[in-house]
C-alpha positions in Angstrom: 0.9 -10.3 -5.9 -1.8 -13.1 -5.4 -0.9 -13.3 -1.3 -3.0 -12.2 1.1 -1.8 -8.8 2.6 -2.7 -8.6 6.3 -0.9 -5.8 8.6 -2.1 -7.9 11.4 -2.9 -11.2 10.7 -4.0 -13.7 14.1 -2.5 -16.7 13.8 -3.0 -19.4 16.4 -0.7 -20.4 18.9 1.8 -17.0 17.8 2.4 -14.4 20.1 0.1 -11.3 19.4 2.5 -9.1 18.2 5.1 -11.1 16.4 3.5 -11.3 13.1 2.5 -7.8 13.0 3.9 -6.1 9.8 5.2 -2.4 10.1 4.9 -1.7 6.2 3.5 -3.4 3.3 5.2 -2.5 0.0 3.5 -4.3 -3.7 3.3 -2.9 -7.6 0.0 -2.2 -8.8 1.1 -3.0 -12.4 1.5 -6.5 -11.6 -2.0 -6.8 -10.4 -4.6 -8.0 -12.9 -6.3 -4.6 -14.4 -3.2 -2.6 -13.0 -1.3 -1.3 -16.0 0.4 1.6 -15.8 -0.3 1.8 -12.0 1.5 3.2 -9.0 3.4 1.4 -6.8 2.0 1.3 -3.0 3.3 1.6 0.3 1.1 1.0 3.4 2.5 2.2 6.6 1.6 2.3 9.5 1.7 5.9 11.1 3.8 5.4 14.1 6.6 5.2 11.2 6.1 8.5 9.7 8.2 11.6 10.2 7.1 13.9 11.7 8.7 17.1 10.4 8.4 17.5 6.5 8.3 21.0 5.5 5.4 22.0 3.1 6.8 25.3 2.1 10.8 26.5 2.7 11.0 30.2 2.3 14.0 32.3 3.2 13.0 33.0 7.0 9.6 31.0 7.5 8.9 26.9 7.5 5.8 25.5 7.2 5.1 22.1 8.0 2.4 19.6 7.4 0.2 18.1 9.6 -1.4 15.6 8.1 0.7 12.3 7.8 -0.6 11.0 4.3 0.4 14.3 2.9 3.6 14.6 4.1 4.7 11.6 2.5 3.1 12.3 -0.9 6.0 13.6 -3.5 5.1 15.5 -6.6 2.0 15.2 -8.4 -0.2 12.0 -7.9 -1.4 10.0 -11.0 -5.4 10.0 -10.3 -6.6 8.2 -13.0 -3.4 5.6 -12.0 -4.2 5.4 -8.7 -7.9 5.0 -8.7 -7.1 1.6 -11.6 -4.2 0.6 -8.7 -7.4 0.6 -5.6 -9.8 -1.0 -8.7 -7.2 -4.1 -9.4 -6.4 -4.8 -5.8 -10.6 -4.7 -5.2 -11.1 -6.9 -7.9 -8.4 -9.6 -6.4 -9.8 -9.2 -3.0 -13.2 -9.8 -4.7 -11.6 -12.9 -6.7 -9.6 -14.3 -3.2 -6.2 -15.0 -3.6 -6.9 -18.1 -3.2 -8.9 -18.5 -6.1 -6.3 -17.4 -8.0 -3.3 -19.6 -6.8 -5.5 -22.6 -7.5 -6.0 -21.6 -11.2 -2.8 -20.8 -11.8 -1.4 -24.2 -10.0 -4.1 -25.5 -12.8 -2.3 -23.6 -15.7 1.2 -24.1 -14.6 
């Protein structure tokens, strides 16, 4: 999990578009500080549906509006969620590339 994770990363001399990234998918138990963590999925909303119903009664539909919430199944783990956002803060804060030298060290 020690990469950097850019949706849109610039790279020299690549077209402007062709390393864009549609979805980034990673464990947050695999992060340092991530125990029993969710996984994540970053998406960019152009890729969400459009049309998941909220609410199915017998002769009435009722759909959200709001993306984020669409997607979002069952009943989110807060405490698990806000330790997933604290371990990827705390390797964004370490660099991942602070971390792939000390483990080249170790290993």
């Amino acid at each position: 999990p020690y990469i950097e994770m850019d949706m849109n990363p610039h790279l020299p001399g690549v077209g402007e578009t062709a390393v864009h990234k549609d979805a980034i998918i990673f464990s947050g138990h695999k992060f340092m500080g991530g125990a029993q963590s969710p996984g994540v999925l970053v998406i960019k909303r152009s890729h969400l549906s459009k049309d998941i119903v909220a609410e199915d009664m017998r002769d009435l539909h009722h759909y959200l509006k709001d993306p984020e919430l669409r997607e979002e199944s069952g009943t989110a783990g807060v405490v698990e969620s806000i330790r997933c956002g604290l371990a990827v803060q705390l390797k964004e804060n370490v660099t991942a590339q602070a971390i792939v030298t000390r483990q080249d060290k170790i290993c």
